[in-house]
C-alpha positions as CSV (number, residue, x, y, z in Angstrom):
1,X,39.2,-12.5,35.2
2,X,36.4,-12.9,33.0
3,X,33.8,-9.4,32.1
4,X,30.9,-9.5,31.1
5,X,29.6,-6.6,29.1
6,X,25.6,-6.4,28.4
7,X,24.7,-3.7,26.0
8,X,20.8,-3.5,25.0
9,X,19.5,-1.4,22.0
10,X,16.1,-1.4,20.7
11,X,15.7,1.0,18.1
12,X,12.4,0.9,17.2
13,X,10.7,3.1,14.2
14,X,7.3,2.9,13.5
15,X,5.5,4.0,10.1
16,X,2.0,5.4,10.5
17,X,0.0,6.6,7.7
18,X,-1.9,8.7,9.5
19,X,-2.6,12.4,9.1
20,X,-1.6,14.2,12.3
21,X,-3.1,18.0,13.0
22,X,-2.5,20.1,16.2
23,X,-4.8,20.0,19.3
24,X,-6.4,23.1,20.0
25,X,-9.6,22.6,21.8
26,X,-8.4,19.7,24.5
27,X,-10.1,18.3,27.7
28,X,-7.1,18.2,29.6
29,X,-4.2,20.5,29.8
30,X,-1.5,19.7,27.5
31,X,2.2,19.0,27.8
32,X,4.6,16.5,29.5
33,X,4.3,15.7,32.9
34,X,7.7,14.3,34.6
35,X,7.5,11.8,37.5
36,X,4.7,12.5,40.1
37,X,1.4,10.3,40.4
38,X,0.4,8.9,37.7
39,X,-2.0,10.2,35.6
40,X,-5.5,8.6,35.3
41,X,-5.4,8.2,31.4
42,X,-2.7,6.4,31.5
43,X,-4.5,3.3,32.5
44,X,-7.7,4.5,31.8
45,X,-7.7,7.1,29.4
46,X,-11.9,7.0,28.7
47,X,-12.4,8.4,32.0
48,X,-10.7,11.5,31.2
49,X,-12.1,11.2,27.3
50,X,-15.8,10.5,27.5
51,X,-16.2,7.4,24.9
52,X,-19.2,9.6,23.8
53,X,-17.4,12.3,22.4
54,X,-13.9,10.4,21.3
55,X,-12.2,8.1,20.3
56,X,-8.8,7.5,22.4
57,X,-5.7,5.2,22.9
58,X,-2.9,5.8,25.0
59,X,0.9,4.1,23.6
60,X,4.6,4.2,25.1
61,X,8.1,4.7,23.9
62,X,11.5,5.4,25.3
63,X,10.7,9.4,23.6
64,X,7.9,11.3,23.2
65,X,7.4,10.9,19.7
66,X,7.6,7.1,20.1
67,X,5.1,7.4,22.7
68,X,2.8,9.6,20.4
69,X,3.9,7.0,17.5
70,X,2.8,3.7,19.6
71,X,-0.5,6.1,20.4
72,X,-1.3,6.2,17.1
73,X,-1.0,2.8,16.2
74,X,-2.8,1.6,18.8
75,X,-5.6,4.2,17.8
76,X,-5.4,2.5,14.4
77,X,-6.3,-0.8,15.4
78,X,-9.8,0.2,16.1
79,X,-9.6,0.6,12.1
80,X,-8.2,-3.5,12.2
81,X,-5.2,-1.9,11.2
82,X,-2.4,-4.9,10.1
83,X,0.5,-4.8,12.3
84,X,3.6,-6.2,11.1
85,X,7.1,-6.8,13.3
86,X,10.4,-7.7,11.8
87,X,12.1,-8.2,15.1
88,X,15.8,-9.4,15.0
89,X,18.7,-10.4,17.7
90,X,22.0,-10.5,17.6
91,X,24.3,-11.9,20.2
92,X,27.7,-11.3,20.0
93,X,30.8,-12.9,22.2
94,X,34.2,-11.4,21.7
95,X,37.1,-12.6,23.0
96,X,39.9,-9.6,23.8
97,X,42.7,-10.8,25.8
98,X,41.5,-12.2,28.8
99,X,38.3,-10.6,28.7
100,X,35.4,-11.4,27.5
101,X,32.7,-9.2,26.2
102,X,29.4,-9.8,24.7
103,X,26.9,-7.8,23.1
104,X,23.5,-8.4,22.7
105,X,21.5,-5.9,20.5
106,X,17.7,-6.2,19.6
107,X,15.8,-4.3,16.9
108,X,12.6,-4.1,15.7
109,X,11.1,-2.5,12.8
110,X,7.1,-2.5,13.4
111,X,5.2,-1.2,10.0
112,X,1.4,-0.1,10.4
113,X,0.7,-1.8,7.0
114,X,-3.4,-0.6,6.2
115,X,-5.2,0.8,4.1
116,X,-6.3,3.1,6.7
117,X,-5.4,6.9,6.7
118,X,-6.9,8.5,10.1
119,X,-7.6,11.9,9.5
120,X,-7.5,14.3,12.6
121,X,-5.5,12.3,14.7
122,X,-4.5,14.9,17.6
123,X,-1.9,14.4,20.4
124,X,-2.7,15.5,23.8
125,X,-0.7,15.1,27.1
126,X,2.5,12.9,27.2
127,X,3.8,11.5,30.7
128,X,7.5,9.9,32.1
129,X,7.1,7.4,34.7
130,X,10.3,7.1,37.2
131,X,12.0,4.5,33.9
132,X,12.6,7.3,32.2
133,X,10.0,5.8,29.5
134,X,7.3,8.2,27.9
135,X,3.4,7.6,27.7
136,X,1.2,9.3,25.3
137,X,-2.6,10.4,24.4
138,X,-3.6,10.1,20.9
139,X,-7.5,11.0,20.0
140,X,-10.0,11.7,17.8
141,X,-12.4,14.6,18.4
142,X,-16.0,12.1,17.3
143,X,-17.6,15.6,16.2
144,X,-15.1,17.4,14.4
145,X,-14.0,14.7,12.9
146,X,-17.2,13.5,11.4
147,X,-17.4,16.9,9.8
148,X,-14.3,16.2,8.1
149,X,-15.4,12.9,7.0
150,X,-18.9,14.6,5.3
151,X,-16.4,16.6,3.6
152,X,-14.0,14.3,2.1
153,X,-16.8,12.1,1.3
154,X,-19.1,14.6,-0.5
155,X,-15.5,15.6,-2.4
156,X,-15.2,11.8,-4.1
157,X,-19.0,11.5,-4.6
158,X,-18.5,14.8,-7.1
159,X,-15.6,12.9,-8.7
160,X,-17.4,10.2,-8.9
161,X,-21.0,11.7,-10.5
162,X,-18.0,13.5,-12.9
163,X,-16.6,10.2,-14.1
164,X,-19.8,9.1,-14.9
165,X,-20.9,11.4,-16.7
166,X,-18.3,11.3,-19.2
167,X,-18.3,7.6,-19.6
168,X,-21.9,8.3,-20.6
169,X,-20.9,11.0,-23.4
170,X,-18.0,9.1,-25.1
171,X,-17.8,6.9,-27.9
172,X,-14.4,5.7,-27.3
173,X,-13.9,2.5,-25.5
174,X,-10.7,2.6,-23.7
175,X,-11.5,6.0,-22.6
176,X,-15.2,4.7,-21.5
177,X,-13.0,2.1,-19.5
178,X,-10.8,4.7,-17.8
179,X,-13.7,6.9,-16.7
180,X,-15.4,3.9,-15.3
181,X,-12.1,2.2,-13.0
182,X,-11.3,5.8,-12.1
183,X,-15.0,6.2,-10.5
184,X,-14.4,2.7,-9.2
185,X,-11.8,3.9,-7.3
186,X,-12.8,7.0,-6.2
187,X,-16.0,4.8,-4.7
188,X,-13.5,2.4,-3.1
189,X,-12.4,5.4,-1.4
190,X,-15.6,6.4,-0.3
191,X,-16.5,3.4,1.1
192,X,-13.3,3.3,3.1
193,X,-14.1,6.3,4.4
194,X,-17.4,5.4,5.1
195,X,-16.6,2.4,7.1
196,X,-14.3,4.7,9.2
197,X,-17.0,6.9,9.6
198,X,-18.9,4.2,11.3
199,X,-16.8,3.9,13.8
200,X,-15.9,7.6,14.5
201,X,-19.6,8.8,14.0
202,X,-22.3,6.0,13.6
203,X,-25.0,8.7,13.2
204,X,-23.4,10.8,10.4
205,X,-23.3,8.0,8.0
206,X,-26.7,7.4,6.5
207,X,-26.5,11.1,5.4
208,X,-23.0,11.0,4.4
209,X,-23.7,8.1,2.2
210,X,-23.6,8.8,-1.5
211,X,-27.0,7.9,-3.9
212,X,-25.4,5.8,-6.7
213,X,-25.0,2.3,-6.5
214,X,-21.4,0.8,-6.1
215,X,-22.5,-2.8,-7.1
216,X,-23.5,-1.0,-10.6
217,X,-20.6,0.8,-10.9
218,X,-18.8,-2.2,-10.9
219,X,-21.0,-3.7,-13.5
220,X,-20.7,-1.2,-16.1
221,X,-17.2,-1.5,-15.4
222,X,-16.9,-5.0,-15.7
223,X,-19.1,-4.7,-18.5
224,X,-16.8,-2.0,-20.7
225,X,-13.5,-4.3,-19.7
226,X,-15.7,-8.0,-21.4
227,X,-16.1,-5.3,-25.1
228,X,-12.3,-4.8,-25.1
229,X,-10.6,-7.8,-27.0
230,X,-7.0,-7.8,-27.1
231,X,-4.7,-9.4,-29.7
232,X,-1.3,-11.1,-28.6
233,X,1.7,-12.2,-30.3
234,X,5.3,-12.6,-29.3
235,X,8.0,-13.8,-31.7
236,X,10.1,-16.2,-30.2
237,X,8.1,-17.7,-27.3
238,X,8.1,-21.3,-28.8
239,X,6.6,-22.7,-25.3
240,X,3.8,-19.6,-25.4
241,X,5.3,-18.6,-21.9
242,X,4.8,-15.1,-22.4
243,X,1.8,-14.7,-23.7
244,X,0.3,-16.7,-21.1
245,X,1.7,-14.5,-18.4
246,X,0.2,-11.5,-21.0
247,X,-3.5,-13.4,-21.2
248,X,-3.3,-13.3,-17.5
249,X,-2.6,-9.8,-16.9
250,X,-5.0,-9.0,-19.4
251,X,-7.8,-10.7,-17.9
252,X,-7.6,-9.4,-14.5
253,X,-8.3,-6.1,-15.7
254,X,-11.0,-7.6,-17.2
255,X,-10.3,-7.7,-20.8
256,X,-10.8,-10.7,-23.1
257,X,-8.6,-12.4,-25.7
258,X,-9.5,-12.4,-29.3
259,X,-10.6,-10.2,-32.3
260,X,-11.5,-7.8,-33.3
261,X,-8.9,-6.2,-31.1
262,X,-8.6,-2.9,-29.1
263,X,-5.6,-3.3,-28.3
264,X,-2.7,-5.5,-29.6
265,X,0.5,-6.7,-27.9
266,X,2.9,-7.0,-30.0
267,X,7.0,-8.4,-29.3
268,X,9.6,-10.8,-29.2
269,X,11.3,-12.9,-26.8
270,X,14.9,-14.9,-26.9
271,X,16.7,-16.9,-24.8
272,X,20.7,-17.8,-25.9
273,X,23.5,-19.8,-24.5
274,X,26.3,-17.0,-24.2
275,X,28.6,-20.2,-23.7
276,X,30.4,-18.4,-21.1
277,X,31.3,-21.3,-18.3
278,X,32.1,-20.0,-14.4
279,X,31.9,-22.7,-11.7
280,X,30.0,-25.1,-13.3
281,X,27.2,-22.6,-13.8
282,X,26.0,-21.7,-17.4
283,X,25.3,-18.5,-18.5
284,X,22.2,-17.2,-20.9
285,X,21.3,-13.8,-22.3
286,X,17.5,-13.1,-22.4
287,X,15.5,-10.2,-24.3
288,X,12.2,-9.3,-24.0
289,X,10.5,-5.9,-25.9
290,X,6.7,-5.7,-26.0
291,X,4.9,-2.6,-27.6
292,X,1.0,-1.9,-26.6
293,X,-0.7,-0.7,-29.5
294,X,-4.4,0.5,-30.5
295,X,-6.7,-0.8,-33.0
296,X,-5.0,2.0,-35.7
297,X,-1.6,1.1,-34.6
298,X,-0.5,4.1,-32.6
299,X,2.0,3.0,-29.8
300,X,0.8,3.6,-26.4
301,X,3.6,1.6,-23.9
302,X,6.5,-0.5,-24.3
303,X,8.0,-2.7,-22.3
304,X,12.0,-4.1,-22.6
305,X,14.0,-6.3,-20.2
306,X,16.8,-7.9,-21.0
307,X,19.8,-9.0,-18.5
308,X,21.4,-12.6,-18.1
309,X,20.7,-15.2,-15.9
310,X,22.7,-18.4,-14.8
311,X,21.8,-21.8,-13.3
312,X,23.8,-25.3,-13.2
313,X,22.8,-26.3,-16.7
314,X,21.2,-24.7,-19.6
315,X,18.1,-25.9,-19.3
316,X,17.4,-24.5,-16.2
317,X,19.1,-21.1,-16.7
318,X,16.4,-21.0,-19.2
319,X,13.7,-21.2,-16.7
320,X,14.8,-19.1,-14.8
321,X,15.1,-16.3,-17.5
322,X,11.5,-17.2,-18.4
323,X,10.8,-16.9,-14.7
324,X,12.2,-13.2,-14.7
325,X,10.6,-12.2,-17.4
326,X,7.3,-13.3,-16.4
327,X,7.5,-11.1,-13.2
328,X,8.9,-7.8,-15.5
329,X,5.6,-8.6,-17.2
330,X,3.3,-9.0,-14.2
331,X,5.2,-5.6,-12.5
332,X,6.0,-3.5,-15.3
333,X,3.5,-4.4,-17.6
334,X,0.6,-3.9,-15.3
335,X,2.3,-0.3,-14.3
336,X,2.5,0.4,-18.0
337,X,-1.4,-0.4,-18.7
338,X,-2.1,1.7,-15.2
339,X,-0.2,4.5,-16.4
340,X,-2.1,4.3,-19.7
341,X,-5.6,4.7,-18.2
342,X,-5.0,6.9,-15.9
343,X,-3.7,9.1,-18.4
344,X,-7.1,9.4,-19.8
345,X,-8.8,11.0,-17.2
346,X,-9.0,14.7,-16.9
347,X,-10.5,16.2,-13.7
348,X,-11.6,19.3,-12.4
């Protein structure tokens, strides 16, 4: 006698970076309706939210807070959030005896992966259907929210008008630079916020837009970054691998090669046969310490990595060291020049 045993699981968690607040002021009543009729937001959930006056979407899950969860998410594709779904089955047959049993699990991990953070994001009513699964409101008040936008809005514009102003005042160069990408970014967050703000509130937006120019702002930034020259040199790296991987991070924040310098790189590199032998498989030790100076010398990040790699013959255990390195350099190196400028910048 042969059993068959069907087991189903479908754990599903869902990570929205969204800022969620309390309704208060709702149209309907809140809470979770069981069983009954089914409400009319459920399939149409602008007739009991006026499109005028919010913005809604409706989401279900085998709980509440999944329901609210999917909500939300489905709220943030008006923002063309990027959904992403790792979704994996397993299907298992045991054999116990004369029995057979199989299990089948699913899972799926779905990540809201955006630059969008929706602010105000409120939960109303939630509703099981007769399957035991949950259904769930998730809106945005158009009004209320648009006045939180103005605010956050008029809060980077000050940062902003800040920045420049002390970019204008100092001499210093890599300071100058600092003050400059930190108002570039506190304009990219404007204009995310703007573009939100579009959608939540059209009319709010040509008085919530700020008066400086963001096409200058990246100009003078652009132009600061071309003024800083950077010297390289790395003891050891024969085949210049590493200081090509360094001329490239260096030029995407804008900075150029040559002299006089700024800043200067300075390190070695080294690659040796550690003639151990496992498997066929060769074994190298690689090394790597970079120190980021300025112009007088004064130390301001180092980088070291050092580990061992192996590969089928020597020559490629070498590559593959190189090919390490070059990504501690492109990660940790970009994190150390970040860390740097931000470091810089004092606000209020």
């Amino acid at each position: 006698m042969n059993a068959n045993k069907h087991e189903s699981k479908a754990p599903c968690s869902i990570r929205v970076y969204l800022c969620l607040s309390v309704a208060v002021f709702l149209p309907v009543l809140t809470g979770c309706q069981s069983l009954g009729r089914t409400p009319a937001w459920v399939a149409n959930p602008k007739a009991v939210y006026p499109e005028s006056a919010y913005l809604v979407s409706v989401g279900a899950g085998d709980t509440r807070r999944a329901a609210e969860n999917a909500a939300a998410a489905n709220l943030s594709r008006i923002f063309e959030a990027h959904i992403e779904s790792d979704e994996r089955l397993l299907d298992q047959v045991h054999e116990r005896g004369k029995h057979v049993e199989r299990t089948t699990t699913f899972t799926a991990d779905i990540n809201i992966l955006s630059a969008q953070t929706l602010y105000n994001v409120q939960h109303a009513e939630a509703w099981q259907d007769r399957n035991g699964r949950y259904h769930a409101v998730a809106y945005l008040d158009r009004g209320e929210t648009g006045g939180i936008y103005r605010g956050k809005i008029n809060e980077q514009t000050t940062r902003v008008e800040f920045l420049l102003g002390h970019a204008e005042q100092t001499d210093g160069l890599l300071k100058k630079y600092a003050l400059l990408r930190a108002a570039n970014q506190h304009a990219a967050e404007n204009l995310r916020l703007l573009r939100q703000l579009k959608v939540i509130h059209p009319r709010a937006v040509a008085s919530a837009t700020p008066a400086y120019s963001t096409n200058e702002l990246r100009k003078a930034l652009a132009d600061t970054a071309q003024q800083i020259r950077v010297k390289i040199r790395i003891a050891g790296d024969d085949e210049r691998r590493m200081v090509s991987c360094l001329e490239e991070l260096i030029t995407r924040y804008g900075f150029v090669v040559g002299q006089p310098a700024v800043l200067e790189v300075d390190g070695r590199v080294s690659v040796t046969d550690t003639r151990q032998r496992a498997f066929g498989i060769v074994f190298v030790r690689y090394e790597l310490a970079l120190q980021i100076k300025d112009a007088g010398g004064s130390v301001l990040a180092t980088l070291n990595n050092k580990g061992r790699e192996g590969h089928v013959s020597l020559a490629e255990a070498r590559v593959r060291s190189f090919r390490t390195l070059e990504n501690a350099i492109n990660t940790s190196g970009a994190q150390h020049f970040d860390h740097y400028f931000d470091s810089l910048i004092e606000l209020p």
